[in-house]
MIBALO-706784 format. One record per residue: x negated, y, z of N, C-alpha, C in turn; residue in one letter. Coordinates in steps of 0.1 Angstrom, whole numbers, plus 2048, in hexadecimal, padded with zeros to 3 digits. Example, Ala and Ser with C-alpha at 12.3 -4.5 7.8 and 13.67 -1.06 7.14 Angstrom:
77C7C784E7857D384E77C7DF84Ea7807EA8477777F584777F80084Fs
//
This chain:
9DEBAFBB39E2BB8BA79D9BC4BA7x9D3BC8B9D9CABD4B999D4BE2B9Ax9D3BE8BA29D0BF7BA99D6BFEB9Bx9DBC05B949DDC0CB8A9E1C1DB91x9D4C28B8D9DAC34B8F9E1C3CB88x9EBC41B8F9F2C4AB839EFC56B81x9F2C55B709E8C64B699F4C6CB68x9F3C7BB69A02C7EB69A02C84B58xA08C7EB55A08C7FB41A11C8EB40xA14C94B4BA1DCA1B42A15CAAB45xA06CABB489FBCB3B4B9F6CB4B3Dx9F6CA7B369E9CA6B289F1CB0B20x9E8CB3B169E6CBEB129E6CBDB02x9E7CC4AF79E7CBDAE69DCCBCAE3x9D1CBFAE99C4CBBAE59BECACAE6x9C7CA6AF19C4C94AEE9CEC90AE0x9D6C97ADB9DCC91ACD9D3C93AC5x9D0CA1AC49C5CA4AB89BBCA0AB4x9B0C9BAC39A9C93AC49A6C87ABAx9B3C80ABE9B6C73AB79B9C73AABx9C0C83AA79C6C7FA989B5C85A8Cx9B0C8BA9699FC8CA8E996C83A90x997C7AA9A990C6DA9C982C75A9Cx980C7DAA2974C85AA7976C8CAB8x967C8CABD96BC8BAC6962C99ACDx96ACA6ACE962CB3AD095CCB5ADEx960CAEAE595DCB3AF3951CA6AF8x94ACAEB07941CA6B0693BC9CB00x935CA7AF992CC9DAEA91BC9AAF7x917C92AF290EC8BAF38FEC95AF2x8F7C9AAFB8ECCA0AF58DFC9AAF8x8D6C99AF38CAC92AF98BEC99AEFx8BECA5AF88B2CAFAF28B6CBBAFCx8AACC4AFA8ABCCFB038B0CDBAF5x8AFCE5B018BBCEFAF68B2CF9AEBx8ABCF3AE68A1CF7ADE8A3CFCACCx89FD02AC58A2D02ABA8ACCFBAB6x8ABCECAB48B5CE2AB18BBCD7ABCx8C8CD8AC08D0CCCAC68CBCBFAC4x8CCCB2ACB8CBCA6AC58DBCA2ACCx8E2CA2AC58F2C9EACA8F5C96ABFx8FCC88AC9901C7AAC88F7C78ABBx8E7C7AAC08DCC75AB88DCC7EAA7x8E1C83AAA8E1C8CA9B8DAC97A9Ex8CEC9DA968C9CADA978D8CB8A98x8DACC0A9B8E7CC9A998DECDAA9Cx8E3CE5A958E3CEEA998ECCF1AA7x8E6CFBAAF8EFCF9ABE8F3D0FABCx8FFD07ABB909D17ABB915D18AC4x912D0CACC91BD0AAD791BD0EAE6x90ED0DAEC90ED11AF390CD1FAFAx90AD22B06908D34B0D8FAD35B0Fx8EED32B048E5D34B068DFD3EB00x8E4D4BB018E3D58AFE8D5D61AFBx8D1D60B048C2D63B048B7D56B03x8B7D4BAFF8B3D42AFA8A6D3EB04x8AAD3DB158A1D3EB1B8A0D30B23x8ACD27B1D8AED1BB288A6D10B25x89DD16B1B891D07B1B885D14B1Dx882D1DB23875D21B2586CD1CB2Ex85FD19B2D856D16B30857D1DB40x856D2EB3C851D32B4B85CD2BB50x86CD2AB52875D2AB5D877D1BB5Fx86ED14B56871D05B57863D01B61x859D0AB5F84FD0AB6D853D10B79x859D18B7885FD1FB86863D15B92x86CD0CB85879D02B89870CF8B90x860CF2B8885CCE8B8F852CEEB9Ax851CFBBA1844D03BA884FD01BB4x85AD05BB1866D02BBD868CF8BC1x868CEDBB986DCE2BBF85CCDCBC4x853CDEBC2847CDCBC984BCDFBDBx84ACEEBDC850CEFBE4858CEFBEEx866CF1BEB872CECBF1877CE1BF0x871CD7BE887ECCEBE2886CD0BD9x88FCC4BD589ACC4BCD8A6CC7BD3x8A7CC6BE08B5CCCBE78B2CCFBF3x8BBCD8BF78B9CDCC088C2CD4C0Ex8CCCCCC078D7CC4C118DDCC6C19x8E5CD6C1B8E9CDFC238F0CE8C1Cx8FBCE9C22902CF7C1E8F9D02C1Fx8FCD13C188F7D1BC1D8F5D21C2Dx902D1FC31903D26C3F8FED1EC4Bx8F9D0DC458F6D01C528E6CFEC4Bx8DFD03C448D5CFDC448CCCFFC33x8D4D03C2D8D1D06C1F8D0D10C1Ax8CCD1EC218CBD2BC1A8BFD2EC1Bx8B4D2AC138A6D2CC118A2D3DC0Dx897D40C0E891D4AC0D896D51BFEx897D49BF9899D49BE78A4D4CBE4x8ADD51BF08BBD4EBEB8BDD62BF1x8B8D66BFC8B0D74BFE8A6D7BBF4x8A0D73BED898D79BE38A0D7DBD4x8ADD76BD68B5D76BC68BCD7FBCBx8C2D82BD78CAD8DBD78C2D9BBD7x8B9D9BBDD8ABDA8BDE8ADDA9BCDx8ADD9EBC48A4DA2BB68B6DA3BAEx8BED9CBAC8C9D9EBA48D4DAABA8x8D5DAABB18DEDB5BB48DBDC0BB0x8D2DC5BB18CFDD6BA98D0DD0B9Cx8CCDC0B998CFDC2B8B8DFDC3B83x8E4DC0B8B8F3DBEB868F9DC9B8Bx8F6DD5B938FADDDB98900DDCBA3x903DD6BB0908DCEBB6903DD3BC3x908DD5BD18FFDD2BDD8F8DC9BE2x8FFDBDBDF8F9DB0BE5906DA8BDDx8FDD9BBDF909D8BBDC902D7FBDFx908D77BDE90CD67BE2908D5CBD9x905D58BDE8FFD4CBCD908D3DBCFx911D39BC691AD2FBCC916D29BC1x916D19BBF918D0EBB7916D0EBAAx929D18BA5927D1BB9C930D24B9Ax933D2AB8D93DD37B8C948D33B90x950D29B8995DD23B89958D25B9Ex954D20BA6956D20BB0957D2CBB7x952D33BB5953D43BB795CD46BB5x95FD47BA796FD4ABA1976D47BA9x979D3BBAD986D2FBB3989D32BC0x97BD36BC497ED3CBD2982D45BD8x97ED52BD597CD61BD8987D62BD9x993D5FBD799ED6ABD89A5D5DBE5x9A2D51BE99A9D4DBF59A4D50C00x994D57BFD987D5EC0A98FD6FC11x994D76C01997D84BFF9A5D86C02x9ADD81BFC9BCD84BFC9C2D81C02x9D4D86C059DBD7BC0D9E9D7EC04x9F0D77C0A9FED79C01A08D86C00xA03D91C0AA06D9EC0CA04DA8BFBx9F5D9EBF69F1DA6BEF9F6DA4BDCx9F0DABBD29F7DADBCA9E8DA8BC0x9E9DA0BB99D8D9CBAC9E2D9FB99x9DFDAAB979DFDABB899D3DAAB82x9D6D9FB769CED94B6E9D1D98B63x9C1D9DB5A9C3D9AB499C8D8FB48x9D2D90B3F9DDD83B399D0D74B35x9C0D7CB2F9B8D73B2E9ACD71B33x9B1D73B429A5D71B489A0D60B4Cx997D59B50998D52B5499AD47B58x99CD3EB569A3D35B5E99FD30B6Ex994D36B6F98FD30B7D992D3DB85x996D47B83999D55B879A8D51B8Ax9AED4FB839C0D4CB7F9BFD41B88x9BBD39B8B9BBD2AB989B7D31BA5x9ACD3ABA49A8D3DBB69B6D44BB6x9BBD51BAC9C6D56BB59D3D4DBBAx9DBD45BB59E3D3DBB69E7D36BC4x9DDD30BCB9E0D2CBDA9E1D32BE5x9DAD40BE09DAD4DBE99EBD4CBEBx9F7D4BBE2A04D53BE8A06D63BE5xA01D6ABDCA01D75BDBA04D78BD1xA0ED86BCEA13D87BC1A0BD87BB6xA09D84BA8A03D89BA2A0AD89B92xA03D91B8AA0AD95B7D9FDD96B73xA02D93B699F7D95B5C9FBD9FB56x9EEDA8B529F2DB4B489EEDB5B3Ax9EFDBDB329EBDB9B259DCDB5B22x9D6DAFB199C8DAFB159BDDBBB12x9B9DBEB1C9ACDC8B189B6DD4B16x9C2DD5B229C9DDFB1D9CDDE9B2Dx9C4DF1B259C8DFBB389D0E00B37x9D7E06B2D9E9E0CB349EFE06B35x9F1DF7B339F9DEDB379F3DEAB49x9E9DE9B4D9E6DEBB579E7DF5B61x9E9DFFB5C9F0E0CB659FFE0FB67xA01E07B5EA11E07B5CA16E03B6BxA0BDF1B6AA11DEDB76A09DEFB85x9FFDF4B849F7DFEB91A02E0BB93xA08E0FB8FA14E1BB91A20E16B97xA20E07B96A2BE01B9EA26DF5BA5xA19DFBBB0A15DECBB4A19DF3BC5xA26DFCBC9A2ADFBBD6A2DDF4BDDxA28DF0BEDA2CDE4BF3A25DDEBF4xA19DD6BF0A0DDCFBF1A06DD3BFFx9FEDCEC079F1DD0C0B9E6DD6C03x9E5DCDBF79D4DD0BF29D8DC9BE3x9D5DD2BD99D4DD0BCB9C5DCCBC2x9C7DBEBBE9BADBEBB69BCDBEBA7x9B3DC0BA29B8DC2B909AADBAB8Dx9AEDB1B849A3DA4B7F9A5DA5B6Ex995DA1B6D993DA1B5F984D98B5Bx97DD97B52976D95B4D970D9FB44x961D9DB4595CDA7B44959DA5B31x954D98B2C958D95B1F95AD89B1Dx96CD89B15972D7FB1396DD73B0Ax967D67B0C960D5BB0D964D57AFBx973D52AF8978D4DAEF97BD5AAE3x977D65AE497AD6FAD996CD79AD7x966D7AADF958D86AE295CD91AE8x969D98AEC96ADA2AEE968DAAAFAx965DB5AF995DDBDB0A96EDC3B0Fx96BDC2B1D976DCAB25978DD6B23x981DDEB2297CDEEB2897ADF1B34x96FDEBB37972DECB4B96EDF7B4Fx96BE04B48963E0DB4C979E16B52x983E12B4798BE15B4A991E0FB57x992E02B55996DF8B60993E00B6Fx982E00B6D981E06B78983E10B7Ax985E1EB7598AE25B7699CE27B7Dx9A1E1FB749B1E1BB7A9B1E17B8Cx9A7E0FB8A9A6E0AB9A9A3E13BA6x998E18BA0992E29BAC99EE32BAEx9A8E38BA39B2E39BA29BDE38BA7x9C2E2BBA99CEE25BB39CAE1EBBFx9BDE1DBBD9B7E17BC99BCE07BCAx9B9E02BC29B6DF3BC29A8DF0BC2x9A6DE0BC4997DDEBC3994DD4BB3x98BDD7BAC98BDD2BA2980DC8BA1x984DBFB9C97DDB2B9A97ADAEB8Ex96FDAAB87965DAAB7B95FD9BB79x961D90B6E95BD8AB7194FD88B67x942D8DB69939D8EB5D932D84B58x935D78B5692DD6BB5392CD6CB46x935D74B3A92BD73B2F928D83B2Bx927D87B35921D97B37912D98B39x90FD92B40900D93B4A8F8D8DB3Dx8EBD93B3D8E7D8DB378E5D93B27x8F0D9BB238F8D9CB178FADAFB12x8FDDAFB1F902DC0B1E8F8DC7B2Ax8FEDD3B228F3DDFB2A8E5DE0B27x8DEDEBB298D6DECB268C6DE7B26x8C9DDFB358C0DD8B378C6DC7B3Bx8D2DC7B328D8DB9B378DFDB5B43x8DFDC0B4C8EADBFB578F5DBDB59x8FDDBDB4D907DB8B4B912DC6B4Ax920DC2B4E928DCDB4E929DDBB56x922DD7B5E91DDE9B67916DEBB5Ex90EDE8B5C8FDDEFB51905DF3B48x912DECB3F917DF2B3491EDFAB36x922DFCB41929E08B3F928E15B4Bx918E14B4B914E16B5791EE1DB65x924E13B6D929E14B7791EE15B84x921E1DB8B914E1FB9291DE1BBA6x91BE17BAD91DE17BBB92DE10BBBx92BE03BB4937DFCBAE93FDF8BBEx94CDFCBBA953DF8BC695FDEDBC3x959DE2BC0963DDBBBD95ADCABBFx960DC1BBE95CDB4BBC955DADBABx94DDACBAD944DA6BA493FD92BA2x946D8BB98942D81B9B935D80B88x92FD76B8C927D6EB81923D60B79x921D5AB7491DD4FB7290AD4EB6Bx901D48B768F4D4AB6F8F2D43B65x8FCD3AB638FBD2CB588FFD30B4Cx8FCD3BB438FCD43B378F2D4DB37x8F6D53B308E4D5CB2F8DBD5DB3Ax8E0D5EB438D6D57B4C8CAD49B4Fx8D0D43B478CAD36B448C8D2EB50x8CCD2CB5B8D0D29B658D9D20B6Cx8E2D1BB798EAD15B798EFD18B88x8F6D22B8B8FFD24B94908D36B94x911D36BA0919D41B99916D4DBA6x91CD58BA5918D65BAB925D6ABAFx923D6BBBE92DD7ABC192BD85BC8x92BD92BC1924D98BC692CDA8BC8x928DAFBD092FDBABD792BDC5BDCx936DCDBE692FDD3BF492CDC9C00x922DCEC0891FDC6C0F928DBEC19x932DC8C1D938DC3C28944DB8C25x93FDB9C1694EDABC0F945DA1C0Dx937DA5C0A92FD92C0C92CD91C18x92CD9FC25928D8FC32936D91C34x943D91C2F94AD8CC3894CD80C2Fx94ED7CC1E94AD71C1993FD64C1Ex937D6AC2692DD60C29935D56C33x93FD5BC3B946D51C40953D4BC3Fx955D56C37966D50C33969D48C24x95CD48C1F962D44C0F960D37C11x96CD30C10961D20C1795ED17C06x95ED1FBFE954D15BF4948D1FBF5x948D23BF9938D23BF9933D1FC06x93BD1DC16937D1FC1C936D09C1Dx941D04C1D93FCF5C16938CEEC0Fx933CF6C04927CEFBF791ACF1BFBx911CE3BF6906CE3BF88FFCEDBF1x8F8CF7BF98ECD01BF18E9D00BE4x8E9D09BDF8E3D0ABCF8D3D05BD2x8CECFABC78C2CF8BC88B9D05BCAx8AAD00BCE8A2D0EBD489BD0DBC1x89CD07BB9894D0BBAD89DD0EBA4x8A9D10BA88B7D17B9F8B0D24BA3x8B1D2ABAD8ADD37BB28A1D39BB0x898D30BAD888D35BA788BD34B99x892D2FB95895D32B8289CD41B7Fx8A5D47B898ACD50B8A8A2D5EB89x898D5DB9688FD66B93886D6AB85x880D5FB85877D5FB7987FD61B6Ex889D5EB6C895D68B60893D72B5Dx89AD78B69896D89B70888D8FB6Bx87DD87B6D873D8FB6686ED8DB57x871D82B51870D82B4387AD8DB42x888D90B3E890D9AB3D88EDA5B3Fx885DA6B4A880DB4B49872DBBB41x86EDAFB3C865DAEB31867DB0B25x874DAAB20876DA2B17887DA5B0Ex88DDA9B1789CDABB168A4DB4B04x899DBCB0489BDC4AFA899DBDAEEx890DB3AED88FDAFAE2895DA0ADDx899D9BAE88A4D91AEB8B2D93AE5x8B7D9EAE98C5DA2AE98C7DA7ADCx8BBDACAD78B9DAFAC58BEDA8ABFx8B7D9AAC08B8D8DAB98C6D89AB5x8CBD8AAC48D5D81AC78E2D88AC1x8E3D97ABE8E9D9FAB78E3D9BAA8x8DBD9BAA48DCD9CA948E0D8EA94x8DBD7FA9A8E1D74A928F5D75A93x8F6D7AA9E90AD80A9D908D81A91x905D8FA8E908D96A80908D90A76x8FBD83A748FBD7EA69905D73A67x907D6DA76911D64A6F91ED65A72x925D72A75930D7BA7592FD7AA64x928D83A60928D86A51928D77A46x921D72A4D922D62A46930D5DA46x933D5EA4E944D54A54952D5EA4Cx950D6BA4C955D72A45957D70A38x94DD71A30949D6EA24952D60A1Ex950D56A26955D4CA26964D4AA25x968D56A29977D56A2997CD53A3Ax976D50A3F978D4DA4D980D5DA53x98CD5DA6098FD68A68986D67A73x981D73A75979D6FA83983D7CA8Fx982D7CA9A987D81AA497ED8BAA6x97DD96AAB97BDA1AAC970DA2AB8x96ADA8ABC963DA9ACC953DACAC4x950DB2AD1940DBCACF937DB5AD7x93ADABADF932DA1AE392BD99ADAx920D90ADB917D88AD8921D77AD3x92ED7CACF934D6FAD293ED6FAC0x937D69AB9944D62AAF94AD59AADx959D5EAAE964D56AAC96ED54AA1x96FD4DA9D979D46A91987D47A98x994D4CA8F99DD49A919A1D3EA88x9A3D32A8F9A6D29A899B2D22A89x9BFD2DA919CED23A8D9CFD1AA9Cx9D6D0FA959DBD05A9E9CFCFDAA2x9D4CF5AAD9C7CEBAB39C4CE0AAAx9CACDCA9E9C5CD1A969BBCD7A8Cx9BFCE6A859B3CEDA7D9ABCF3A84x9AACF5A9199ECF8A9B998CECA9Fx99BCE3A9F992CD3AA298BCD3A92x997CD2A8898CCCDA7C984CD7A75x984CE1A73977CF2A7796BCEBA80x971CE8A8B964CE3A9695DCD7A8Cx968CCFA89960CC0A86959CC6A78x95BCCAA6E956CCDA61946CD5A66x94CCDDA6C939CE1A70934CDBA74x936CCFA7E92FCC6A8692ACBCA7Ax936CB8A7292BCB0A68923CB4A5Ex920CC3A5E917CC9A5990ACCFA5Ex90ACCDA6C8FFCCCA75900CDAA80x90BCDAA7E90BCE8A84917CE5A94x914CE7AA0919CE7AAB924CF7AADx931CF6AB1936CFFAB693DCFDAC0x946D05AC894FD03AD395CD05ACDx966CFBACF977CFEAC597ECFEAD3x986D0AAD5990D0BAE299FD07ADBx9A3D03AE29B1CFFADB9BACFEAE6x9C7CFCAE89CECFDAF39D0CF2AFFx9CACF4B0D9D8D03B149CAD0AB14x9BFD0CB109B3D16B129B4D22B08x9BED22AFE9C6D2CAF89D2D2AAF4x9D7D32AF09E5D2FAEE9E5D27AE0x9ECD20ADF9F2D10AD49F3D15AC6x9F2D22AC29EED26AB69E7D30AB1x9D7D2FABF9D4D39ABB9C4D31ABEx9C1D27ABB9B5D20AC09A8D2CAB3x99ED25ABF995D2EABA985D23ABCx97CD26AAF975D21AAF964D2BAB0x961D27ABD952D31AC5949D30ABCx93AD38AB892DD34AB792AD42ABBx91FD3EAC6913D44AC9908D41AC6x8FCD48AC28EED42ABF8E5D50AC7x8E0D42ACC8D6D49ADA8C7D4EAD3x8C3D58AD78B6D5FAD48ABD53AD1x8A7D46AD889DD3CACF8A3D35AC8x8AFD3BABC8AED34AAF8A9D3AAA7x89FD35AA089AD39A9289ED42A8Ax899D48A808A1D4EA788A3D43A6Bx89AD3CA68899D32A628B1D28A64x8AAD23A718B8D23A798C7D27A75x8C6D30A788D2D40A748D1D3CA68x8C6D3DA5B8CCD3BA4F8D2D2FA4Cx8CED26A4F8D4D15A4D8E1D1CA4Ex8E4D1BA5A8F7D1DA618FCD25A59x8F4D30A538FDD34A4C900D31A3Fx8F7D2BA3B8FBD20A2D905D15A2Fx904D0FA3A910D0AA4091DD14A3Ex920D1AA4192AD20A41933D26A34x923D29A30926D2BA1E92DD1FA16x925D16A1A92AD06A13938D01A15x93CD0AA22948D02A25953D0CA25x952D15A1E95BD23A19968D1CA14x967D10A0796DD0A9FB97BD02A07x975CFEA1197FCF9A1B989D02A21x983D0FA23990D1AA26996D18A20x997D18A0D9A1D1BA059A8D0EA04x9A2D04A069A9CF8A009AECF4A0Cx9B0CF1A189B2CE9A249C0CF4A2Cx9C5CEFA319CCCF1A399C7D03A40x9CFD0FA3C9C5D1CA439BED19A56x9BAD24A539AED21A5F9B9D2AA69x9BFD35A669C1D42A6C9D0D3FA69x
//
């Protein structure tokens, strides 16, 4: 008799109904092209407004030679953990070059963010202690704390007297962390962490930041959220993701010193996972110096196509969500008018990202576009005649918002 495993069905979620009742299928769509001007997804040309390719660096020439000068070199894998056999020269040279760039003393180069995230607080914490969480931070932030055993509480969004409220009554703990993100992924919006951190120096908690769609984005030379708000001799925990403006593919944690070596032995996903390739870390560098070439006029770009098609989508009748980040979002309602928003632009050649629930709350789905610095302006106009064209569906369909 054939083996049958069981799926636990009170886990699924309304996005497999939706799915089915649009007979479209949003998620891992099919790509077979590099991330260039135009998508080739499930064989169709498509504008790409989906993905975190911010600074429009993930098909460049120099960092796609870096990639093959390294693997000349080292290989394609070290086949080793970092601490048994896999911490190459390159992995000392990213901390020497990124950490002054993020503001940081030093950090750790793991896998990937989510792993970072997931970890850090079972390496840091113990159940003595206390983790207050933006209500929307995360999900891979909200999972590392959880096995820890330690109290934790969510405070309002992007809201620091709701945070001091509960820093004025955090007696009894060992050690208080306060968690956030540096800018929120599904809306665009920036933290006030210049506050945050402030609250924390204050009550003396340690504050935790996670800048994956920071870096790259903010501050003045793209450092992310220290550069934006220039925090200088940061005393708190810092994580990353290079796999967004970075153009890259693994995640960062980074600090005072004496919390990455004592991380070097106790975080065991990083200390368990096989090394980050040595030409991730030769892609990482070579970043680093186009950006510092190059950064200013990048970040131009990537701000005025926002603008244009903020203003486009507006026009249209569309609600967009608010935030000063590089990120527009559609309030689009429930998870069935947030799938068909996604699908309608999709069959008009245009790619976006539709969050719908449990990745937001069940009536508040929201539909992403970013467009990365190598799209066209040519580009940018198409999409927004897209957008224009499909204004007539606000009024007539089911509201968006």
């Amino acid at each position: 008799m054939k083996h049958s495993i069981p799926i636990p069905l009170e886990r699924t979620t309304i996005t497999e109904e939706v799915l089915e009742l649009l007979d479209y299928e949003t998620y891992y769509i099919s790509i077979g092209s590099d991330l260039g001007d135009h998508l080739l997804v499930n064989r169709r040309n498509a504008i790409n407004l989906a993905t975190n390719n911010y600074l429009g660096l993930a098909n460049d020439p120099r960092i796609k030679a870096a990639y093959i000068a390294a693997i000349e070199k080292y290989g394609i894998s070290m086949c080793a953990t970092p601490i048994a056999g896999g911490y190459t020269d390159q992995f000392e040279a990213v901390d020497a070059a990124l950490s002054p760039f993020i503001g940081a003393e030093c950090l750790l180069i793991y896998p990937s963010c989510y792993q970072a995230n997931n970890g850090l607080f079972s390496a840091i914490a113990t159940k003595d202690d206390l983790v207050l969480f933006d209500r929307c931070a995360h999900s891979s932030l909200i999972q590392g704390i959880q096995p820890v055993g330690c109290r934790k509480y969510p405070f309002g969004h992007n809201d620091p007297d709701a945070l001091e409220y509960l820093l004025q009554k955090k007696q009894g703990y060992k050690h208080v962390f306060v968690v956030t993100e540096s800018v929120f992924s599904t809306e665009g919006s920036i933290a006030p962490f210049d506050e945050i951190y402030r609250l924390c120096m204050k009550y003396g908690a340690t504050p935790v930041v996670d800048d994956s769609h920071g870096i790259g984005v903010l501050g003045a030379h793209g450092g992310g959220i220290l550069d934006h708000f220039g925090i200088q001799d940061y005393a708190g925990i810092y994580t990353t993701s290079m796999g967004k403006a970075m153009a890259n593919n693994c995640g960062v944690v980074a600090g005072p010193r004496h919390v990455i070596e004592y991380m070097k032995y106790y975080s065991s996903h990083l200390v368990y996972s096989t090394a980050v390739s040595p030409c991730v870390l030769a892609g990482i560098l070579r970043t680093l110096d186009i950006l510092a070439e190059e950064y200013d006029e990048r970040i131009a770009r990537v701000y005025r196509y926002r603008d244009a098609i903020r203003a486009s989508l507006q026009s249209a009748g569309y609600i967009m969500a608010s935030g000063a980040a590089p990120i527009n979002s559609v309030e689009a309602g429930t998870s069935i008018n947030t799938i068909r928003l996604s699908r309608s632009l999709y069959d008009h050649g245009v790619i976006t990202t539709p969050f719908v629930y449990p990745s937001v709350p069940k009536t508040q789905g929201r539909v992403r576009l970013i467009a990365g610095a190598n799209l066209s302006e040519d580009t940018i106009a198409h999409a927004c005649e897209v957008f224009a064209m499909l204004s007539e569906d606000v009024q007539t369909e089911e509201p968006c918002a």
